[in-house]
C-alpha angles and dihedrals in degrees: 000000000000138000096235122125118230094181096065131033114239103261112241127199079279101052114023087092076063097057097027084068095044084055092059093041098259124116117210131194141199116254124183112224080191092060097005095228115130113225133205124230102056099258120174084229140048113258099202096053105011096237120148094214105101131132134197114257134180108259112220090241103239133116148171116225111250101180142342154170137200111238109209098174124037115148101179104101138288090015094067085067089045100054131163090033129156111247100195137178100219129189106224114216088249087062111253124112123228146168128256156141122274100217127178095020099130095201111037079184082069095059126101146173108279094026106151115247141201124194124251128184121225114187094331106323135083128266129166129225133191106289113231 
């Protein structure tokens, strides 16, 4: 069985300031200073305009959810040990979409699209929980 993570990607020279940040508690988005609109993944690039002038920014850390399904079988480690668990899409208030965990939330049945959000970290990458 190997070491490697399957809940996170390996941080490469682009991303690491990315995951540096999770890891202190802190999400950061792109923005483009050519169109102004903020992106999630991390791109070197906009991908709305294709400018390469785009700089790193705290996000404000809240979030509606967008979409999501309960996983009750994942057998890939560590998410055997986390079903059932909420995959979800979120919109961050900034504008982009990602993808993401639901954590603390006691009845998945409860959630629904538009719920507000707040982040969370869990060993070094961003989750969102309920916000309230």
């Amino acid at each position: 069985m190997s070491d490697q993570r399957h809940d996170v990607p390996e941080p490469d020279a682009f991303t690491r300031a990315y995951w540096d940040a999770a890891a202190e508690g802190r999400l950061l988005v792109r923005r483009c200073r050519a169109c102004g609109r903020a992106h999630h993944y991390p791109r070197e690039f906009c991908p709305h305009c294709w400018s390469e002038d785009v700089a790193w920014e705290p996000a404000s850390g809240r979030a509606t959810l967008y979409t999501w399904s309960v996983v009750h079988r994942n057998d890939l480690p560590p998410f055997a040990g986390r079903t059932p668990y909420v995959a979800a899409v979120v919109e961050l208030a900034e504008g982009p979409r990602m993808m993401t965990e639901i954590v603390r939330c006691p009845d998945p049945a409860l959630l629904r699209a538009g719920a507000h959000l707040t982040v969370a970290f869990r060993d070094g990458a961003p989750v969102f929980r309920p916000a309230g």
